[in-house]
VOBA-560384 format. One record per atom (N, C-alpha, C): residue in one letter; y negated, z, x negated. Coordinates in pm, whole numbers, padded with zeros to 5 digits, always signed. Layout:
REM residues N
aYZX
...
END
This chain:
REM residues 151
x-05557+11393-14842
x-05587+11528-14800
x-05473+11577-14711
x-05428+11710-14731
x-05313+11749-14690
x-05369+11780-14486
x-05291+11769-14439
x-05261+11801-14273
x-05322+11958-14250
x-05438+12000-14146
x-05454+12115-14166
x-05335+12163-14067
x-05258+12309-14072
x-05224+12386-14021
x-05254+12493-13970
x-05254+12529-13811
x-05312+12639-13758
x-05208+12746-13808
x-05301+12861-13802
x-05228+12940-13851
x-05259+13076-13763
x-05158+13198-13731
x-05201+13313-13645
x-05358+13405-13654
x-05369+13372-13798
x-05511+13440-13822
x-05675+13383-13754
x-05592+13237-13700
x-05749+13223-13667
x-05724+13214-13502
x-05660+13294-13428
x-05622+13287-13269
x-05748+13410-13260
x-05792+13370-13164
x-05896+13447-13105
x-05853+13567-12993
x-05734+13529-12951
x-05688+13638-12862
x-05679+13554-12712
x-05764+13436-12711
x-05771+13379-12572
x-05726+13246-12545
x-05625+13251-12503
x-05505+13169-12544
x-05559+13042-12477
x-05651+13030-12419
x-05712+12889-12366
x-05771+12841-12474
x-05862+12908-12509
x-05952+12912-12629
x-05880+12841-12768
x-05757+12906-12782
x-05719+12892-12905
x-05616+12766-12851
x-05566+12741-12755
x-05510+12583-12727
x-05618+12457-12755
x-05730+12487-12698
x-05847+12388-12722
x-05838+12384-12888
x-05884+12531-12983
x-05916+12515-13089
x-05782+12408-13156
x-05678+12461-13122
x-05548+12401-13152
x-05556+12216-13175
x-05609+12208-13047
x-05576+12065-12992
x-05678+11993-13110
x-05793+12009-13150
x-05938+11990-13212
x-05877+11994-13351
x-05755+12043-13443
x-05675+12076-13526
x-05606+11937-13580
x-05551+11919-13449
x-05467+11806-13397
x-05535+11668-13425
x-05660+11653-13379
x-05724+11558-13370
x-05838+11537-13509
x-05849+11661-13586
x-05910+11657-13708
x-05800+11531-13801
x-05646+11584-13745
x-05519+11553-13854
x-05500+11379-13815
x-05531+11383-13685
x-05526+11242-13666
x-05579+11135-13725
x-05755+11247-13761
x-05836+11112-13813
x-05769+11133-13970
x-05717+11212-14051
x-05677+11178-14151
x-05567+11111-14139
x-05486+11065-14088
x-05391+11008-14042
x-05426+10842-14018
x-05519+10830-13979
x-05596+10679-13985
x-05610+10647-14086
x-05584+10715-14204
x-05622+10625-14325
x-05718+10552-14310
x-05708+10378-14335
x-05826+10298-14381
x-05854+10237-14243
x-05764+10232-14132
x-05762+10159-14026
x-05914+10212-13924
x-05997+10127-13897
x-06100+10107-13845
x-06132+10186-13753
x-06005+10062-13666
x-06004+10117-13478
x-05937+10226-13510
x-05858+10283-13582
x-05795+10440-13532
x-05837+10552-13588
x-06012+10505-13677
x-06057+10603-13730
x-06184+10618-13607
x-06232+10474-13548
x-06304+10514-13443
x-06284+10585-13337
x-06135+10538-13305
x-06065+10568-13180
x-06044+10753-13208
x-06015+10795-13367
x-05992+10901-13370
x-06154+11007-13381
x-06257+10953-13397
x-06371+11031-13370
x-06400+11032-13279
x-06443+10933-13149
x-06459+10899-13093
x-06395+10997-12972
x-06255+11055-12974
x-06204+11155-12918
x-06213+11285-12966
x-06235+11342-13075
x-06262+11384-13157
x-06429+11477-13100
x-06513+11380-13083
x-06659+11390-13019
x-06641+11455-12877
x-06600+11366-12817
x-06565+11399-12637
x-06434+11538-12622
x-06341+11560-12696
x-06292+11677-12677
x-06430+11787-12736
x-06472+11778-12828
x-06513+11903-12850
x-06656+11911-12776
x-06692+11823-12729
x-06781+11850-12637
x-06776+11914-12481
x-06653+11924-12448
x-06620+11948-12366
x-06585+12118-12383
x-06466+12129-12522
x-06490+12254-12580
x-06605+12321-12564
x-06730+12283-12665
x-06819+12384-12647
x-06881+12408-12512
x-06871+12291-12405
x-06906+12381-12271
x-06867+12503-12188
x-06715+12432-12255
x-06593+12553-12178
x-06634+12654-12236
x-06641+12674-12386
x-06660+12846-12483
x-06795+12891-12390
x-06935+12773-12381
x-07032+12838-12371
x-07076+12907-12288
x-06977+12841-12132
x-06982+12930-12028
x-06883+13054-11974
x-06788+13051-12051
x-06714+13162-12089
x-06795+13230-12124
x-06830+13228-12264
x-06959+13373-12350
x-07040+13398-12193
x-07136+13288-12137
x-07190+13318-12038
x-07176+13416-11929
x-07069+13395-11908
x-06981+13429-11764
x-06981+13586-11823
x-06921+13607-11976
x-06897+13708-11996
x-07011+13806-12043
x-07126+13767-12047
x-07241+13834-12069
x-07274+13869-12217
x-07163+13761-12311
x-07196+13760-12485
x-07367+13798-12499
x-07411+13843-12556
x-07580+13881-12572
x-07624+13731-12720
x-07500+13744-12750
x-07503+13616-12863
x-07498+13480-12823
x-07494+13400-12717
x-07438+13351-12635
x-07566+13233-12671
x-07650+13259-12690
x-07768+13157-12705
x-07777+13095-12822
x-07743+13209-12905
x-07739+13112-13120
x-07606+13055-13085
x-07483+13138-13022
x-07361+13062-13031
x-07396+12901-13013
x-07462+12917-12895
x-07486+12765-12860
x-07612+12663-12961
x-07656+12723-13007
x-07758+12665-13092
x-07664+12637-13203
x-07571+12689-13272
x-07453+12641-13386
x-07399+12547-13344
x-07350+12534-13237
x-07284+12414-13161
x-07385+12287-13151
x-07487+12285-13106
x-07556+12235-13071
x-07643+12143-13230
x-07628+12229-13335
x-07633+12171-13488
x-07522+12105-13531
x-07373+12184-13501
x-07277+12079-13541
x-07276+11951-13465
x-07331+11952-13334
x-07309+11812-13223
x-07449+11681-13323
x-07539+11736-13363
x-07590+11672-13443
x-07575+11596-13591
x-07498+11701-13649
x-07444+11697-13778
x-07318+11570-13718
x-07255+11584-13641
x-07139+11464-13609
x-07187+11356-13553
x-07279+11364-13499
x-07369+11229-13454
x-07384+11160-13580
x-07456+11231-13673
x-07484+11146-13793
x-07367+11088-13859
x-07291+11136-13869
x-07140+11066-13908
x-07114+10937-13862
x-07085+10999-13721
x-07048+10877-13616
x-07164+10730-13629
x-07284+10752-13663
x-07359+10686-13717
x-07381+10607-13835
x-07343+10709-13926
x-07250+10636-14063
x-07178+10528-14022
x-07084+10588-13943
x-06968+10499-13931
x-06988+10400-13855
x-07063+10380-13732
x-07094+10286-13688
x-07182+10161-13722
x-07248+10221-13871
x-07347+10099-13967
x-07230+10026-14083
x-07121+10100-14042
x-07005+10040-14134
x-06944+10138-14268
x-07036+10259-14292
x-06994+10345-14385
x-06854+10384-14373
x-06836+10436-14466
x-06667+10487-14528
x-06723+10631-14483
x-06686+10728-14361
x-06712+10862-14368
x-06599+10918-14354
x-06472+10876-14283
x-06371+10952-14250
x-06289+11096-14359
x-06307+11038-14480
x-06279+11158-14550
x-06376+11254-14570
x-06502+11241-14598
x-06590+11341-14572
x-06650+11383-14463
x-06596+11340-14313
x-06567+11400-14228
x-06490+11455-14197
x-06384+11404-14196
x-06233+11512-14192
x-06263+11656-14286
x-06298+11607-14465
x-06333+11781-14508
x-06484+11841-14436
x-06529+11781-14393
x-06678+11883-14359
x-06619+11933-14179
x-06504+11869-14068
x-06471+11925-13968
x-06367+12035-14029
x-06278+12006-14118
x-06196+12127-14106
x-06246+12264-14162
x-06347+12253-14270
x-06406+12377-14307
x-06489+12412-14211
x-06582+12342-14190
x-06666+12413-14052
x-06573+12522-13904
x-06503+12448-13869
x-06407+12463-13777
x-06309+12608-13798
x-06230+12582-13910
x-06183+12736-13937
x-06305+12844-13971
x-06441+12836-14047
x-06534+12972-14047
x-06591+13011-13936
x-06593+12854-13825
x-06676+12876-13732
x-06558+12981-13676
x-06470+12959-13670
x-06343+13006-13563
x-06352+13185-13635
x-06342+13196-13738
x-06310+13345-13800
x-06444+13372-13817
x-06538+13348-13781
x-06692+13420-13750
x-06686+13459-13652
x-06778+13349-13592
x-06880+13323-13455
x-06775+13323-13307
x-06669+13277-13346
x-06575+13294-13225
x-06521+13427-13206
x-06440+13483-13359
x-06423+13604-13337
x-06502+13703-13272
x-06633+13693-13336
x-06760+13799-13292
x-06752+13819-13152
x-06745+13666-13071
x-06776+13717-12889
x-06595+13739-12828
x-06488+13699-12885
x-06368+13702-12891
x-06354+13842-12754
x-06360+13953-12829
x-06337+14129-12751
x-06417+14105-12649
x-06519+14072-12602
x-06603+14104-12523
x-06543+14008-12401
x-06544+13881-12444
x-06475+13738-12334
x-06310+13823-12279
x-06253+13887-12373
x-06091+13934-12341
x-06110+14054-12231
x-06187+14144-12258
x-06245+14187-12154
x-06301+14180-12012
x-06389+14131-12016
x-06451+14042-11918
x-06320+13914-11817
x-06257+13877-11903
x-06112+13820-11827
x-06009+13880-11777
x-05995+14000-11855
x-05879+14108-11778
x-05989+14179-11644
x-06083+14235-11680
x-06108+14246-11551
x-06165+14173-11428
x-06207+14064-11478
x-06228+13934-11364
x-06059+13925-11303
x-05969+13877-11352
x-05826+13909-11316
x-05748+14000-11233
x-05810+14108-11271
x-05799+14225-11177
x-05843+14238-11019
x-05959+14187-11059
x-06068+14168-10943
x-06059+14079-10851
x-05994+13977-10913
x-06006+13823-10821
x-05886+13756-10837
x-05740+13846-10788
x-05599+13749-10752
x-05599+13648-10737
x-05703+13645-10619
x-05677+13445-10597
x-05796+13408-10623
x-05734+13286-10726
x-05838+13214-10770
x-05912+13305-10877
x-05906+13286-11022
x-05941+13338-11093
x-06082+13218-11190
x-06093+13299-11272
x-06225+13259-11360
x-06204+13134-11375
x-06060+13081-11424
x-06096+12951-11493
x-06097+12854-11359
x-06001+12856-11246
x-06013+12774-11169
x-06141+12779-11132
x-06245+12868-11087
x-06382+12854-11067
x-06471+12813-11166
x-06440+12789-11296
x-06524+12758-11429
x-06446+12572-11459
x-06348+12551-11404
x-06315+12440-11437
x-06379+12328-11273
x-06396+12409-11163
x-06406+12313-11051
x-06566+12346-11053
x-06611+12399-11134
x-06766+12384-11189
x-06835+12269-11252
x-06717+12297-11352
x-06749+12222-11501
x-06724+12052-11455
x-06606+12041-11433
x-06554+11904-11334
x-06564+11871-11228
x-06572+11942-11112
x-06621+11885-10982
x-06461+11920-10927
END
């Protein structure tokens, strides 16, 4: 299976946003990149799981912060894919062969989710950040959304 490539069409406008999506890109390519190897298909879900979990907190309290009205199914989609990858990871941990039909079921999910459901709250979050920005020189949204999120 060929390497996915990000491409300008699926940038959301929020350049944090779309570094995360980026990085999640990265780490889809990795696990195809493991080929047959065990540990670097575990090692590559396994990170794989824990970045994007972390992702959807960051998006969810962003939408939050920004008063998305969608902000609740957003998280309920997330909250189906975190299930849908459990079962994988489950596969894989009874010894199944999933890595290729994980790798194609993350990269299609991942780009519609991105040119849907991300786009949709996209304007509203870009908003909501230029004028939080405006408002609050020092010390802006993310340093207060990251010493939240992390301590």
């Amino acid at each position: 299976m060929k390497a996915l490539v990000w491409t300008p069409e699926l940038d959301t406008g929020i350049a944090v946003i779309d570094r995360q999506h980026e990085r999640i890109v990265d780490l889809i390519n990795a696990l195809g990149a493991a080929g047959h190897d065990q540990d670097a298909i575990a090692d590559a879900i396994g990170e794989l799981v824990d970045y994007t979990m972390s992702h959807f907190a960051f998006e969810e309290e962003l939408m939050e912060e920004a008063g998305y009205q969608f902000c609740a199914a957003h998280k309920r989609v997330h909250d189906m894919f975190t299930r849908r990858v459990n079962e994988y990871k489950l596969r894989f941990d009874a010894g199944e062969d999933v890595a290729d039909e994980l790798r194609s079921m993350l990269s299609r999910w991942l780009f519609n989710h991105i040119r849907s459901d991300d786009k949709a709250y996209s304007e509203q979050v870009k908003r909501y950040l230029d004028h939080f920005s405006r408002n609050h020189q020092s010390g802006g949204w993310m340093q207060r959304t990251l010493h939240r999120l992390f301590g």
